[in-house]
C-alpha positions as CSV (number, residue, x, y, z in Angstrom):
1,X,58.7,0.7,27.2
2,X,57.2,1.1,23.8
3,X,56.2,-2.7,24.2
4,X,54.6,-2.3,27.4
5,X,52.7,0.4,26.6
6,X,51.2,-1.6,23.6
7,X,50.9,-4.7,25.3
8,X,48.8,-2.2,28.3
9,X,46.7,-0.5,25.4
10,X,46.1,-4.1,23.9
11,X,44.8,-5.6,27.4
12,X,42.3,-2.5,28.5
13,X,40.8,-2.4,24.3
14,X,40.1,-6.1,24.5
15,X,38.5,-5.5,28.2
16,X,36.6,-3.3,27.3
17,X,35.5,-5.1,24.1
18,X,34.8,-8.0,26.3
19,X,32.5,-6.3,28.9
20,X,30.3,-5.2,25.4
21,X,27.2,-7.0,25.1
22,X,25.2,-7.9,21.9
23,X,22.1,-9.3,21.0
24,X,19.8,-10.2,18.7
25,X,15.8,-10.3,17.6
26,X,13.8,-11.5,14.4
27,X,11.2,-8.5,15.2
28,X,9.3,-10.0,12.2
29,X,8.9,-13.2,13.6
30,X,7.7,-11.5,17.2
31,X,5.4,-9.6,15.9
32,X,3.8,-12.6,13.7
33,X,3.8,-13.7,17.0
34,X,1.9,-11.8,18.9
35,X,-1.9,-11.7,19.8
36,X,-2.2,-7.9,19.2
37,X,-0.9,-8.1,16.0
38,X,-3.5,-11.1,15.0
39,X,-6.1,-9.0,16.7
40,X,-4.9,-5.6,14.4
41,X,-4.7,-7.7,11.2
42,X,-8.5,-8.5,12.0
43,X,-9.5,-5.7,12.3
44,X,-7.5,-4.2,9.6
45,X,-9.2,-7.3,7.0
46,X,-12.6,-6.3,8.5
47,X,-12.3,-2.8,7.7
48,X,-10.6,-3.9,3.9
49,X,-13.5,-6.0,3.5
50,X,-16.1,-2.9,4.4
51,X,-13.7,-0.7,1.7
52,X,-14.0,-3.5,-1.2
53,X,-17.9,-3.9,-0.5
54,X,-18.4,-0.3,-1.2
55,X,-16.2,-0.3,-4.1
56,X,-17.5,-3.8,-5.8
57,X,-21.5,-2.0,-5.8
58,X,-19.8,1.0,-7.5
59,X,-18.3,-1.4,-10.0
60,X,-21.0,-3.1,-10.4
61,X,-23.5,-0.1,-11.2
62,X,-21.2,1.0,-13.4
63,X,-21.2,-2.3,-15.3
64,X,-25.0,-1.8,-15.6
65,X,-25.1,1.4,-16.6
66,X,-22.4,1.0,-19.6
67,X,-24.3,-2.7,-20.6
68,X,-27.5,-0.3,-21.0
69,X,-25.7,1.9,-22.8
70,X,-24.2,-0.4,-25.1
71,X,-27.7,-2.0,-25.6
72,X,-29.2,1.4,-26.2
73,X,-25.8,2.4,-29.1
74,X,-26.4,-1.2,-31.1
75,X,-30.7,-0.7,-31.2
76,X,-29.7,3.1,-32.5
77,X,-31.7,4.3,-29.9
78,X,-29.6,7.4,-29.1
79,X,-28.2,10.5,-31.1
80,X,-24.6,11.3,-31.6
81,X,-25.5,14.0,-29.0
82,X,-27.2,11.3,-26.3
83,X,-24.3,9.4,-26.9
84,X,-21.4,11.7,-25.6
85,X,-23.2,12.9,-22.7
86,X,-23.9,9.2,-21.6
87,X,-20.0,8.6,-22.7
88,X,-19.2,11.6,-20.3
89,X,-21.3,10.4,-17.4
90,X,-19.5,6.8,-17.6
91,X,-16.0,8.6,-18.0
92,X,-17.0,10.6,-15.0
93,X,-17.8,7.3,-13.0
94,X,-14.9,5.3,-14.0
95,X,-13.1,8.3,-12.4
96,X,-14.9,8.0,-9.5
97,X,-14.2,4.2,-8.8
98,X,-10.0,5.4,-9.9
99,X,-10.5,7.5,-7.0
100,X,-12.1,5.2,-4.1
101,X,-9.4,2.9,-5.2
102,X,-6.8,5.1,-4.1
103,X,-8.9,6.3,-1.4
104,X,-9.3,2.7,0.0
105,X,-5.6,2.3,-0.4
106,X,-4.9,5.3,1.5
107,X,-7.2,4.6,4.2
108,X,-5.9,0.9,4.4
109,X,-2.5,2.5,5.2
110,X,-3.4,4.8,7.7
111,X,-6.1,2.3,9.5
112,X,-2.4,-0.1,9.5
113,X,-0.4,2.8,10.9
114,X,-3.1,3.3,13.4
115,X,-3.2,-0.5,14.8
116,X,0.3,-1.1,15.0
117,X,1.8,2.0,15.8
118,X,1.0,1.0,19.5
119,X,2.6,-2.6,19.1
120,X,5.1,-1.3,17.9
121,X,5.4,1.2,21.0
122,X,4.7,-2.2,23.3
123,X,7.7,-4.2,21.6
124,X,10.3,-1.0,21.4
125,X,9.8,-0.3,25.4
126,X,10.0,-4.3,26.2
127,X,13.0,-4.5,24.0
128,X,15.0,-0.6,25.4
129,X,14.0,-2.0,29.6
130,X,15.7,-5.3,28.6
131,X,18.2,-4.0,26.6
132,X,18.9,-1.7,30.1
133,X,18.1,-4.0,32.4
134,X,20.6,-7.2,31.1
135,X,23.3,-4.7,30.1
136,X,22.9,-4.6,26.4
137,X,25.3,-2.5,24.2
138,X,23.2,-3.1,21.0
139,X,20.0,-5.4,20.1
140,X,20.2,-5.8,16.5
141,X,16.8,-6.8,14.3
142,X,17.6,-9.8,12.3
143,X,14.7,-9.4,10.3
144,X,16.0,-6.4,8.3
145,X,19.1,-7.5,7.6
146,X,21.2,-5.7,9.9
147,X,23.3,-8.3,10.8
148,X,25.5,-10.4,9.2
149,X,27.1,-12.6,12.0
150,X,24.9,-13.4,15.2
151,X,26.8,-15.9,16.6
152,X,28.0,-14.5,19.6
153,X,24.9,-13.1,20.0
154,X,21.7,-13.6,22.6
155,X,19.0,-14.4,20.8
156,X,16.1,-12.6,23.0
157,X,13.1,-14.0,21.1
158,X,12.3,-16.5,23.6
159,X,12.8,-13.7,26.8
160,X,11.0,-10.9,24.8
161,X,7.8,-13.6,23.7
162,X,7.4,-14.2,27.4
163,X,7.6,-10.6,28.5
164,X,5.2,-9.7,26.1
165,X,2.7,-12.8,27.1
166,X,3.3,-14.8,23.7
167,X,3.2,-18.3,24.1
């Protein structure tokens, strides 16, 4: 009895390990893939560009201001006084360029988050209505490492590419 229950238990666990469905995605690789994401990282270099521009004239007025500066120290044109205000106005500017620089960093990040939060929206609804629709128990991401054996896996790149319009 104990040997048909066991042989019963065995049967219905490897049933209902069968009827268990797994798949796979590289979402790095769709994403590279995909026209809004060339379209964001535009956008996003157009907008870095803008940043740097601003912060390159900063830079260089900064450059021009401590060059006269220097000129004016060596010809001994300034007091001791003269000297630490103009010291204190370049410190103050150096500052100020510290500060756009994590300012342009900042904004960088949030002008990212802002382009691709709605790919990424796009790609996790495609993916959750397949995953649904085809019976899915789990769609693992490849691209992060969370799997270590995919070989009884679907690989849905090709299916999610063409239900996204990626060629």
């Amino acid at each position: 009895m104990n040997n048909i229950l066991t042989l019963t238990t065995l049967v219905l666990l490897g049933l209902q390990l069968n009827a268990q469905k797994y798949g796979f995605v590289n979402s790095s690789q769709l994403l590279v893939n995909m026209p809004d994401v060339k379209a964001a990282d535009a956008q996003l270099e157009a907008y870095q560009k803008q940043m740097i521009s601003k912060g390159e004239e900063m830079v260089k007025k900064f450059e021009v201001e401590y060059n006269a500066y220097l000129t004016k120290v060596n010809s001994g044109e300034l007091s001791q006084i003269q000297m630490q205000q103009q010291e204190g106005q370049l410190a103050q500017e150096q500052q100020a360029i510290q500060a756009y620089e994590v300012e342009v960093q900042n904004k960088l990040a949030a002008k990212k988050q802002e382009l691709y939060q709605p790919i990424l929206q796009k790609v996790q609804q495609v993916v959750d209505q397949y995953g649904k629709e085809q019976g899915f128990t789990m769609i693992f991401d490849a691209s992060i490492g969370g799997i270590l054996f995919a070989d009884t896996g679907d690989d849905l790149m090709p299916i999610l590419k063409s239900k996204l319009g990626i060629q």
